[in-house]
Backbone as JSON, one array per atom type, in Angstrom:
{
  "sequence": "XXXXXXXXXXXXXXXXXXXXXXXXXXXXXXXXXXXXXXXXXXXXXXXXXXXXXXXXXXXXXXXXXXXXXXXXXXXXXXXXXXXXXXXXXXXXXXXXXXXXXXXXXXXXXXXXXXXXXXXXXXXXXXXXXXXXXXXXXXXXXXXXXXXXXXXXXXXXXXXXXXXXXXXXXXXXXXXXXXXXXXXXXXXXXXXXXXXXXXXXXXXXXXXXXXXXXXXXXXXXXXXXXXXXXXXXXXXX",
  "N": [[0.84, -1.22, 0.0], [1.89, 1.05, 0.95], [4.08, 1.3, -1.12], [2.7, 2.14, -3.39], [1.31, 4.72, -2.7], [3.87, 6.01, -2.63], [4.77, 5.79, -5.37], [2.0, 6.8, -6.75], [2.22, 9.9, -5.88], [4.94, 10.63, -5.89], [4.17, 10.67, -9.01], [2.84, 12.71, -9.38], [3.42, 15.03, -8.26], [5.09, 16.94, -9.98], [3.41, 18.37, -11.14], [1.65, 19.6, -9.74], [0.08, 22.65, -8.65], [1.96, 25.39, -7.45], [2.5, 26.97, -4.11], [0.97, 29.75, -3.7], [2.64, 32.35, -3.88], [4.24, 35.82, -4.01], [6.65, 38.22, -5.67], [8.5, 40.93, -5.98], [11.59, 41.35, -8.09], [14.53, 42.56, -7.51], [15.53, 46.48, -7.01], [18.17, 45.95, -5.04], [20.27, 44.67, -3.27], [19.36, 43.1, -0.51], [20.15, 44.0, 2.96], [19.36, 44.62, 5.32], [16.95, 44.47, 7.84], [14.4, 45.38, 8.96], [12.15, 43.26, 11.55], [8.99, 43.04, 12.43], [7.29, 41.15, 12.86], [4.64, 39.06, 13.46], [0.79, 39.8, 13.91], [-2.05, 39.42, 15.2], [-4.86, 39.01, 13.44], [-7.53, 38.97, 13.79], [-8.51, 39.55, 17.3], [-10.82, 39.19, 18.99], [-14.23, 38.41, 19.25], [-16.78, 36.75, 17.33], [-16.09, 34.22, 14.53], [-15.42, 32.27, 12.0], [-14.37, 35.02, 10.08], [-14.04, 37.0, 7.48], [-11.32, 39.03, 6.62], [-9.49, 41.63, 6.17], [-5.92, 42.09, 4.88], [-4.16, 44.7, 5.65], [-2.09, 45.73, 4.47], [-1.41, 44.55, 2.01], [-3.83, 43.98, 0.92], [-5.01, 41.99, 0.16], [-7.42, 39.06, 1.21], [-8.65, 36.74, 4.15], [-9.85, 34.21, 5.37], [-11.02, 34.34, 8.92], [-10.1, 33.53, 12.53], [-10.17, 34.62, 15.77], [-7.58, 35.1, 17.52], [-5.12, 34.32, 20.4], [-3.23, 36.4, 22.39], [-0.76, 35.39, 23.48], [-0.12, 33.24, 21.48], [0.46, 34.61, 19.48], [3.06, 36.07, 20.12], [4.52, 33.8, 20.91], [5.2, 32.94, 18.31], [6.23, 35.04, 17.04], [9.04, 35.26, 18.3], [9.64, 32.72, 17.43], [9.95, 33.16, 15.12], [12.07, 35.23, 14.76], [13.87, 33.89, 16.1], [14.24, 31.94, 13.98], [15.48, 33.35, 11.58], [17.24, 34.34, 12.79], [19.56, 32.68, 13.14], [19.59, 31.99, 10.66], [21.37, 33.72, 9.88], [21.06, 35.93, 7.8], [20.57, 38.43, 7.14], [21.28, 41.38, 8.18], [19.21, 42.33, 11.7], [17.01, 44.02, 13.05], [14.87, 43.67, 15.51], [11.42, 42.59, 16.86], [10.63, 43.84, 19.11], [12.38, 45.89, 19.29], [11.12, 47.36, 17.1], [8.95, 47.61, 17.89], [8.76, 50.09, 19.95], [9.69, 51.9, 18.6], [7.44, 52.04, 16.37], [5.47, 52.36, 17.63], [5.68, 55.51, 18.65], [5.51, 56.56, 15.81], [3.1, 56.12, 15.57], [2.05, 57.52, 17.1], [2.54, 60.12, 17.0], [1.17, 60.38, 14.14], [-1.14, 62.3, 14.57], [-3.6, 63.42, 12.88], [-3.97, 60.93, 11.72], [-3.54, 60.25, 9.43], [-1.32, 58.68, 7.79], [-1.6, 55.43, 5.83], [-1.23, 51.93, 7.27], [0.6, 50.85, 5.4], [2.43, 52.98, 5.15], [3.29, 53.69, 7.47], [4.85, 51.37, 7.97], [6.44, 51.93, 6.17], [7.79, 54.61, 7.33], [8.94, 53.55, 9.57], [10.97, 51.61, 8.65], [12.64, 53.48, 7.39], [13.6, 54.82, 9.74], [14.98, 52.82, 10.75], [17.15, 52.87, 8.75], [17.1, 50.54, 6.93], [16.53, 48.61, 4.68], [14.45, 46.67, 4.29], [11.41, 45.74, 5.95], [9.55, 43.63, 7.69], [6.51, 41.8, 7.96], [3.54, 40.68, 9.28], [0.58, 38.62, 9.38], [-1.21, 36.89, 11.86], [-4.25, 34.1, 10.92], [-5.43, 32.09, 11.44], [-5.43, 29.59, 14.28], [-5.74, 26.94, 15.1], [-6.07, 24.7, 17.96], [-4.57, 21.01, 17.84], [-7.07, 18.6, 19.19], [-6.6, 15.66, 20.19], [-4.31, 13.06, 20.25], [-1.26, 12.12, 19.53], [-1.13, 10.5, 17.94], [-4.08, 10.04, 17.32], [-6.7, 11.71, 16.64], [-9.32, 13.77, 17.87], [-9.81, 16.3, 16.58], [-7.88, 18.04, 14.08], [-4.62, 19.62, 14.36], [-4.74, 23.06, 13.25], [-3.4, 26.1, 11.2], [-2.94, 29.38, 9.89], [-1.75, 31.61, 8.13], [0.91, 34.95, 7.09], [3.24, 36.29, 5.51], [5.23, 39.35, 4.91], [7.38, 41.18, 2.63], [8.26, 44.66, 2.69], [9.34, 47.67, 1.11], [11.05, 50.01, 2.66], [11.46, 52.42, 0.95], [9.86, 52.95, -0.92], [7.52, 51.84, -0.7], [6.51, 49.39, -1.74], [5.94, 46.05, -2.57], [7.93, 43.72, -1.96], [7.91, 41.02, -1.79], [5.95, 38.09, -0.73], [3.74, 36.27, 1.02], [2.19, 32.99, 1.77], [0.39, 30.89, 4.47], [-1.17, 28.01, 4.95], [-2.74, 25.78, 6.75], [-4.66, 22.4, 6.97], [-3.81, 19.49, 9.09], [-3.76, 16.77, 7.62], [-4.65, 12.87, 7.9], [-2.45, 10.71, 5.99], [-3.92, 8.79, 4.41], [-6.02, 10.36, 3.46], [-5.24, 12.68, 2.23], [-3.44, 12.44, -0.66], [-1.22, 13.99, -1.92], [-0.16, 15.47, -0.01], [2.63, 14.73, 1.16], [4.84, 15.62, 2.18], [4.62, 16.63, 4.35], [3.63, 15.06, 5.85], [6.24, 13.09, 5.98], [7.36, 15.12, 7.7], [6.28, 14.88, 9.67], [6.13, 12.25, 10.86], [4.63, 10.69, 10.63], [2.92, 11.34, 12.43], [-0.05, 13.07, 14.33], [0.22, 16.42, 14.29], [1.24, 19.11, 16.71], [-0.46, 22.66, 16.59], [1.96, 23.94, 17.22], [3.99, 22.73, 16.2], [3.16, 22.27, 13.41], [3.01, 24.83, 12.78], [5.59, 25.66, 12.69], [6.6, 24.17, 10.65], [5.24, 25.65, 8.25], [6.34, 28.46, 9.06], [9.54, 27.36, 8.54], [8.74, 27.32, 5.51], [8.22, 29.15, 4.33], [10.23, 31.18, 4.98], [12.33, 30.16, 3.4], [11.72, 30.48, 0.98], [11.67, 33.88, 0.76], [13.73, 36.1, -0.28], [16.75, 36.48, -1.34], [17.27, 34.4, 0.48], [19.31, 31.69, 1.18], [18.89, 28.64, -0.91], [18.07, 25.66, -0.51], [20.25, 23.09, -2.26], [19.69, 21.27, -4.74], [20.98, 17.07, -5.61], [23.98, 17.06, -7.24], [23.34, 19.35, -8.11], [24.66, 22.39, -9.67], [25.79, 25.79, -8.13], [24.75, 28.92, -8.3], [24.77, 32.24, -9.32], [22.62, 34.95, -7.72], [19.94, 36.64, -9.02], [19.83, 39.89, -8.92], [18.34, 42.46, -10.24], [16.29, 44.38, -12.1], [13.08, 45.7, -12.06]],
  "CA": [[0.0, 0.0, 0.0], [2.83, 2.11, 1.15], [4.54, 1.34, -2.2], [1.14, 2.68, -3.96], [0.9, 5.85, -2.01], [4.43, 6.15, -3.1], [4.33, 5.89, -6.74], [0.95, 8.34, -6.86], [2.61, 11.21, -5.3], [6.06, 10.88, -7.43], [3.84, 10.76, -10.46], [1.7, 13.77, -9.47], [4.05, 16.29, -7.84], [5.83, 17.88, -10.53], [2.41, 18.77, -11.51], [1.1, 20.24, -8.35], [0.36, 23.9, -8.24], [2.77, 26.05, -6.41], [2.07, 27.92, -3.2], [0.85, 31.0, -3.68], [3.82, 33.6, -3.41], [4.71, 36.98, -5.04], [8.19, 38.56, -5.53], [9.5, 41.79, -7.36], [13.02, 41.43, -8.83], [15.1, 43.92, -6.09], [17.04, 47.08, -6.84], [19.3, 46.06, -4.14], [20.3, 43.48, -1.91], [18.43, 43.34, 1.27], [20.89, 43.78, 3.86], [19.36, 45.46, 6.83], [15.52, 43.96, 7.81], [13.03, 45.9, 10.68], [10.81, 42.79, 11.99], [8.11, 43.5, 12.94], [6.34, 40.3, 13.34], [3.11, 39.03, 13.58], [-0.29, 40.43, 14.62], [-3.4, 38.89, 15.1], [-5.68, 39.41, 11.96], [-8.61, 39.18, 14.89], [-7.99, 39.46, 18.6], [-11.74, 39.14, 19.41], [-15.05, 38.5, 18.51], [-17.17, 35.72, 16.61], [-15.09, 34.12, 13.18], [-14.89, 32.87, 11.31], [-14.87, 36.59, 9.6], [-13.19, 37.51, 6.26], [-10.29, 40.33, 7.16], [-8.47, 42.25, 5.21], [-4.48, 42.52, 5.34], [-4.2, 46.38, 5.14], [-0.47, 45.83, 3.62], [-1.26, 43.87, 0.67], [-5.35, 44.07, 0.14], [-5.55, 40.29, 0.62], [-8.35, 39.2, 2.33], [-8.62, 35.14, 4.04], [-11.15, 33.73, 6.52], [-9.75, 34.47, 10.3], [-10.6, 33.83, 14.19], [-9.25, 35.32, 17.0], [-5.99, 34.22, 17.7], [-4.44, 34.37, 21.51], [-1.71, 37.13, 22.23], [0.86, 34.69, 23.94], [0.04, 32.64, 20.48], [1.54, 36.03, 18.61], [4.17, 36.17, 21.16], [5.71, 33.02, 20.56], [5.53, 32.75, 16.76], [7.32, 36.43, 16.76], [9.63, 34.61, 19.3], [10.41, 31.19, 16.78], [10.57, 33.95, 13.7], [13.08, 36.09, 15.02], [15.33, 33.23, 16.2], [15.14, 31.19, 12.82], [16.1, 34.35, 10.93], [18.96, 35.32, 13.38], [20.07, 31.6, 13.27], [20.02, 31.88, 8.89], [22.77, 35.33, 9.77], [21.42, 36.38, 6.09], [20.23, 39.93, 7.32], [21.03, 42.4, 10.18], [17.99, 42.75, 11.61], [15.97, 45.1, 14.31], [13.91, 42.55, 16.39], [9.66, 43.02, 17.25], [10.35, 44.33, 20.59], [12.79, 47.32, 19.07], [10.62, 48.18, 15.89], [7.47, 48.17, 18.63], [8.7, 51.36, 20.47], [9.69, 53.11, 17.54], [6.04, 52.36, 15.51], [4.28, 53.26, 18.54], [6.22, 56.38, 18.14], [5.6, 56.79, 14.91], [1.75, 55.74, 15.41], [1.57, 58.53, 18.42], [2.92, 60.96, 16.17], [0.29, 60.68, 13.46], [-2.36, 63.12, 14.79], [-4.26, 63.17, 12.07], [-4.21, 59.69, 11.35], [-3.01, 60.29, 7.91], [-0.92, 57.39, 7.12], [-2.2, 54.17, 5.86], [-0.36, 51.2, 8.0], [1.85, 50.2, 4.69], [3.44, 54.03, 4.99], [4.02, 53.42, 8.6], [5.95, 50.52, 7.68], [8.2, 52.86, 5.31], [8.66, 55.49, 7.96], [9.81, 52.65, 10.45], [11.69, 51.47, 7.63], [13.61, 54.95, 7.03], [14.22, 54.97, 11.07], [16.35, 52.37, 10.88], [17.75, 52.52, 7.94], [17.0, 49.18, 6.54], [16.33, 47.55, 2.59], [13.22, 46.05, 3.87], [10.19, 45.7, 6.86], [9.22, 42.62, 7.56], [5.42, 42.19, 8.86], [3.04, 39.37, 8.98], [-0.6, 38.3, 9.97], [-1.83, 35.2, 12.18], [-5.54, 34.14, 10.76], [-6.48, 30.98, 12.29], [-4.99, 28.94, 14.87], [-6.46, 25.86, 15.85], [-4.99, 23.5, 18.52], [-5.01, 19.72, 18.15], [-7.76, 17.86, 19.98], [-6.53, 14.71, 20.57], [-2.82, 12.52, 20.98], [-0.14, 11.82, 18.74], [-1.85, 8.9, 17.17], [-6.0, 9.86, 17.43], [-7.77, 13.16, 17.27], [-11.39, 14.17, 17.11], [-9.77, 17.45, 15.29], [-6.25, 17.84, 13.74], [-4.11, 20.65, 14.23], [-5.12, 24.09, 12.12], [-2.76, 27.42, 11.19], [-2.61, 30.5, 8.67], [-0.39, 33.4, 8.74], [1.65, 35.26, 6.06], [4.5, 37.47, 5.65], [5.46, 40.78, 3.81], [8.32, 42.21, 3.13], [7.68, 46.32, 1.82], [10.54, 48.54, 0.73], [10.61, 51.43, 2.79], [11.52, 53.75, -0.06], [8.39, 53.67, -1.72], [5.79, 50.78, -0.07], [6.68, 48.56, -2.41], [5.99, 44.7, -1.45], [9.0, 42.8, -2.43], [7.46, 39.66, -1.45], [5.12, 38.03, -0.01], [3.47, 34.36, 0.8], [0.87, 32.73, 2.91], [0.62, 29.42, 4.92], [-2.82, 28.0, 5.22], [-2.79, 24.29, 6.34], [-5.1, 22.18, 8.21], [-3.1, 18.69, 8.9], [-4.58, 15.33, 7.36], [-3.93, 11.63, 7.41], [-2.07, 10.57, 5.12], [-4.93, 8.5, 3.13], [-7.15, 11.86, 3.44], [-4.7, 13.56, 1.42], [-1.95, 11.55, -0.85], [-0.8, 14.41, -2.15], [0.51, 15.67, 1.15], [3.43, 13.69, 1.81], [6.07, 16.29, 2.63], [4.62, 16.36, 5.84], [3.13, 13.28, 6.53], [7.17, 12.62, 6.38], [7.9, 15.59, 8.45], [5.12, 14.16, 11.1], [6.18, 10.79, 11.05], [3.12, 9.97, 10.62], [1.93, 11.17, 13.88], [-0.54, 14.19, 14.37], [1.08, 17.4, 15.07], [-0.1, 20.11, 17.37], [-0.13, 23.63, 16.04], [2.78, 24.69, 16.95], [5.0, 21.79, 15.42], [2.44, 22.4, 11.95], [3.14, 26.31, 11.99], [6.83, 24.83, 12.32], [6.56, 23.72, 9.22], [5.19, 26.46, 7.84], [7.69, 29.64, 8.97], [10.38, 26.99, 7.65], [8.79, 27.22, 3.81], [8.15, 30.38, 4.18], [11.89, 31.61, 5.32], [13.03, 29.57, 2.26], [10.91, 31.73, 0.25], [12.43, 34.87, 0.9], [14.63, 36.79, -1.61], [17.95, 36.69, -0.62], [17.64, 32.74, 1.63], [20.26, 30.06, 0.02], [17.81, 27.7, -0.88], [18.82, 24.06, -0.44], [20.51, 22.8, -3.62], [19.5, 19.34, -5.12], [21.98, 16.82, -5.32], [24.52, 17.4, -8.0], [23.03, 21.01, -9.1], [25.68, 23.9, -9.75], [25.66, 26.54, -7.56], [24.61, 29.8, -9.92], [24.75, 33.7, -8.66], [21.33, 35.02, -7.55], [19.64, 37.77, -9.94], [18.69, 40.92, -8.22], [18.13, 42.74, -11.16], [14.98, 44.82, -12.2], [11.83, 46.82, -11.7]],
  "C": [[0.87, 1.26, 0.0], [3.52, 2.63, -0.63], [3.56, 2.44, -3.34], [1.05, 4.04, -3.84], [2.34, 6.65, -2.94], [4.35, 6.82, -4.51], [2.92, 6.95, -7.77], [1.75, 9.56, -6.7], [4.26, 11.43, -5.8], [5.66, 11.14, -8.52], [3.03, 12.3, -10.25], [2.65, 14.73, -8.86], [4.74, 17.19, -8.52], [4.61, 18.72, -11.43], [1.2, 19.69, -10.69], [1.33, 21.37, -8.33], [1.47, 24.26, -7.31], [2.25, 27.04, -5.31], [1.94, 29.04, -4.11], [2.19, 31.95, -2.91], [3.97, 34.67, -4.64], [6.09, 37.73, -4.59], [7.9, 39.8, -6.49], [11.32, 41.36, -7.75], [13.41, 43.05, -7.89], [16.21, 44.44, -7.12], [17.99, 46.72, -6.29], [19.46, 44.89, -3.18], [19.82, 43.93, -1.19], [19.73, 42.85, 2.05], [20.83, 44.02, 5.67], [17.5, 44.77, 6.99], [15.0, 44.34, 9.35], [11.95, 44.64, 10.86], [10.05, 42.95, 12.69], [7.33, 42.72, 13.73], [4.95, 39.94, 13.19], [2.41, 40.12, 14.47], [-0.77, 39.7, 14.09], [-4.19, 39.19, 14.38], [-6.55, 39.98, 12.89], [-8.24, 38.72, 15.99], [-9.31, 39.13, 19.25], [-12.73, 39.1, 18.77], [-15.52, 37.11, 17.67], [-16.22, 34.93, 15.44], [-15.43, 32.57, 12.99], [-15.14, 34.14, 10.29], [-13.49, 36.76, 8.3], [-12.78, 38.74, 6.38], [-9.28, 40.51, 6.11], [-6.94, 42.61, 5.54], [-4.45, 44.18, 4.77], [-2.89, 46.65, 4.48], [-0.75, 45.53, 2.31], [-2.74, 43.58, -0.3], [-6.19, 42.68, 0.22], [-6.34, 40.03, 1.25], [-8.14, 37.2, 2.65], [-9.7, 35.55, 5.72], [-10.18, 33.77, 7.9], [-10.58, 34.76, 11.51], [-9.49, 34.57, 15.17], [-8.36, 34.47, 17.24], [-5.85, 35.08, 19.13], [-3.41, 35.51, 21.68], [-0.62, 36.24, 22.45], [0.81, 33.46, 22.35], [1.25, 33.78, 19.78], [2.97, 35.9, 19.26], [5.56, 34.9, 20.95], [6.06, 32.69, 19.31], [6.28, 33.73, 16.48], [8.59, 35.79, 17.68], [10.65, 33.56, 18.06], [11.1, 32.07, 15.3], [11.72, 34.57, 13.64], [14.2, 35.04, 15.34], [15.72, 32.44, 15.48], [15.89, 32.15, 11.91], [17.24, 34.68, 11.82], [19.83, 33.81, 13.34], [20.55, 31.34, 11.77], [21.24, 32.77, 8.69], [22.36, 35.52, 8.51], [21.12, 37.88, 5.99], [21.22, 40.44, 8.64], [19.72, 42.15, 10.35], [17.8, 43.06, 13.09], [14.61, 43.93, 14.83], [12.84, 43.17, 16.55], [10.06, 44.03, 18.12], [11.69, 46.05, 19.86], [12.09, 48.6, 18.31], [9.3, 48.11, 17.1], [7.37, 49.52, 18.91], [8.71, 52.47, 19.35], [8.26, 53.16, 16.65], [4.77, 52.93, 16.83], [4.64, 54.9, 18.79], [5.36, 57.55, 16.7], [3.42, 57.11, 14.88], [1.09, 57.81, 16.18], [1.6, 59.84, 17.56], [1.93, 61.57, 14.58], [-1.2, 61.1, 14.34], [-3.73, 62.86, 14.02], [-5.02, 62.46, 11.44], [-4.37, 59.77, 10.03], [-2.51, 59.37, 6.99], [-1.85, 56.42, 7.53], [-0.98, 53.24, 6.85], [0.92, 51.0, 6.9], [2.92, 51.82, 4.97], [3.93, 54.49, 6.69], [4.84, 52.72, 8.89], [6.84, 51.24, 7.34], [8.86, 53.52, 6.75], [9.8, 54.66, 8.95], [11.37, 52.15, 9.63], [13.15, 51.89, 7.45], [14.0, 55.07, 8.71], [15.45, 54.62, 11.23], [17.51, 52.25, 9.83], [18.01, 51.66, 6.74], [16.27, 49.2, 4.91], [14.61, 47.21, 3.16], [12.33, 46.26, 5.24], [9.25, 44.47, 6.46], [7.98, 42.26, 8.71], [4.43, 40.5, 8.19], [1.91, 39.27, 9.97], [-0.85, 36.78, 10.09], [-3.69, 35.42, 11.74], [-6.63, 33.17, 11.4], [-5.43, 30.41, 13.33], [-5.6, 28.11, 15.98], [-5.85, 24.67, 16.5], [-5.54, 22.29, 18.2], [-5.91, 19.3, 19.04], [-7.56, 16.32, 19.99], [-5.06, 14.61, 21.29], [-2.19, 12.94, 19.88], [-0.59, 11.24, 17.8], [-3.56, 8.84, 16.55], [-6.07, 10.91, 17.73], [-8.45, 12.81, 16.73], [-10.94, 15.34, 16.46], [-8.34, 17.64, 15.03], [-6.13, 19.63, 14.07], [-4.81, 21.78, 12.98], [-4.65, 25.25, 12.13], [-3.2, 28.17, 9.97], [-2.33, 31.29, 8.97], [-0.05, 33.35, 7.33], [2.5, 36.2, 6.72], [4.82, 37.92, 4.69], [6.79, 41.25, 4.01], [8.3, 43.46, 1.95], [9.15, 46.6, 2.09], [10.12, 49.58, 1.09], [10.88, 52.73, 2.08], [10.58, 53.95, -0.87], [7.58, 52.52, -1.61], [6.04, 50.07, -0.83], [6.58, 47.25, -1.9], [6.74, 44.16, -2.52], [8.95, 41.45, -2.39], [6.67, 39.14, -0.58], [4.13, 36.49, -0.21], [2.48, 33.97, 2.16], [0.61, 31.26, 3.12], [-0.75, 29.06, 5.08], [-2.92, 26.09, 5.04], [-3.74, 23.8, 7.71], [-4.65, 20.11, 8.05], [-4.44, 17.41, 8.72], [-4.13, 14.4, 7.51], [-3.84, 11.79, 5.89], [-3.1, 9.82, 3.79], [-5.95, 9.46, 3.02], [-6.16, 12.54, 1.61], [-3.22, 12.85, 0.78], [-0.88, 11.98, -1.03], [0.29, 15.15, -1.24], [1.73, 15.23, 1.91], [4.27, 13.75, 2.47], [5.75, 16.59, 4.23], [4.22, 15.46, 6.34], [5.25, 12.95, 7.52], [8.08, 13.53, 7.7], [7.76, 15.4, 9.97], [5.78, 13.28, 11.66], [5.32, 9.95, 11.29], [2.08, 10.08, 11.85], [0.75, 12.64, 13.67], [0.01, 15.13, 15.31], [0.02, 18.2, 15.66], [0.28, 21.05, 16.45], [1.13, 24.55, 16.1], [4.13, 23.55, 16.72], [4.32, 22.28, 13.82], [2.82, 23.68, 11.62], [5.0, 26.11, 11.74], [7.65, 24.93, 11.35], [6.43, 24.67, 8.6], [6.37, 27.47, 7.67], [8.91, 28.92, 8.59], [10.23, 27.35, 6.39], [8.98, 28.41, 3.63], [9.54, 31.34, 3.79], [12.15, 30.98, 3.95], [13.08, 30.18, 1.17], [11.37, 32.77, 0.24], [12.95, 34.87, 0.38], [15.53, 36.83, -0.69], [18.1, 35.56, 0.58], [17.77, 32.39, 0.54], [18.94, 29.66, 0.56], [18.54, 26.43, -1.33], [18.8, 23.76, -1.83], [20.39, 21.37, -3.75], [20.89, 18.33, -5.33], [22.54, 17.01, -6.68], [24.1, 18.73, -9.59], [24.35, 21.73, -8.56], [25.23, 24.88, -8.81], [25.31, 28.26, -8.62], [24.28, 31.3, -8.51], [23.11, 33.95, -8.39], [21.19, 36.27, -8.42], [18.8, 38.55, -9.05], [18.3, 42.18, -8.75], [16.76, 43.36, -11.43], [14.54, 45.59, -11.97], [12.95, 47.0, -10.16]]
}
């Protein structure tokens, strides 16, 4: 059977849509990065409710999410990116004071959020501003072996050019974990599982790994006997 499952999902994967992601082609290396982190799409209130990312116009289905949820996913983000060394980068808890700053400072309430990104942006100096919304997060209800409901996440991440709002990239996780005969196609985590059922915060895991990979300017694991080739940062 195993063999079976096999042989399906070799024959069908080079045929398998690709995540949803968008990129521009960069003036400039990204060398300097303000994270910002997550926020909670919805902090309260009934949901599921269709919310709009005010960065990118996107809209996806989203419940209230926990703060100490936010807390530790800005927590696992910040220490796989400082663990990749491929940026500098200005941690949540520095770019907080300065956008609450920045927030306090708009009277008016003039700027949209993406041109609060820039100014933060232009504070520190930095190529890019790196921001990101949690939409669902649903814990496991069962073991390892047997739930009555599987694990359930979605989040994304942006990164805008604070010289003119520009989104340089941008990608979105949206998984809710299956057995493996649910879904055949699924396999890359089945194998990451081990076949067990994860909770949500082994499944988002998974996620801010693809994600990070994703990113302009992350080495991306080379197959076995591929060339190594310059990266093109070239363009608009």
């Amino acid at each position: 059977m195993l063999f079976c499952v096999l042989l399906v999902w070799g024959c069908h994967k080079d045929t398998k849509p690709k995540p949803t992601a968008y990129q521009t082609r960069l003036h400039q290396e990204i060398k300097k990065v303000v994270v910002t982190g997550f926020r909670a799409a919805m902090t309260e209130g009934p949901g599921p409710n269709l919310v709009e990312n005010p960065i990118t116009g996107t809209s996806f289905l989203a419940e209230p999410v926990p703060e100490d949820v936010v807390r530790q996913m800005n927590k696992v983000l910040f220490s796989d990116l400082m663990e990749g060394k491929q940026w500098t980068l200005v941690s949540p808890g520095q770019a907080r004071g300065v956008l609450a700053s920045i927030i306090d400072g708009d009277k008016k309430m003039e700027k949209t959020p993406r041109e609060m990104l820039q100014s933060l942006g232009k504070t520190f100096e930095a190529d890019a501003v790196l921001t990101g919304r949690i939409y669902r997060w649903q814990k496991r209800v069962g073991s390892d072996f047997a739930v009555d409901r599987p694990a359930s996440v979605s989040f994304d991440l942006v990164l805008v050019r604070p010289s003119n709002g520009a989104i340089l990239w941008r990608s979105h996780f949206d998984k809710t974990q299956q057995s493996l005969f649910a879904d055949l196609f699924d396999f890359d985590t089945y194998v990451k599982s081990a076949g067990r059922w994860l909770t949500a915060e082994k499944l988002a895991d998974i996620g801010l790994e693809k994600l990070i990979r994703e990113m302009p300017g992350i080495p991306k694991p080379k197959k076995e006997g591929e060339k190594e080739t310059s990266a093109d940062h070239s363009g608009n």
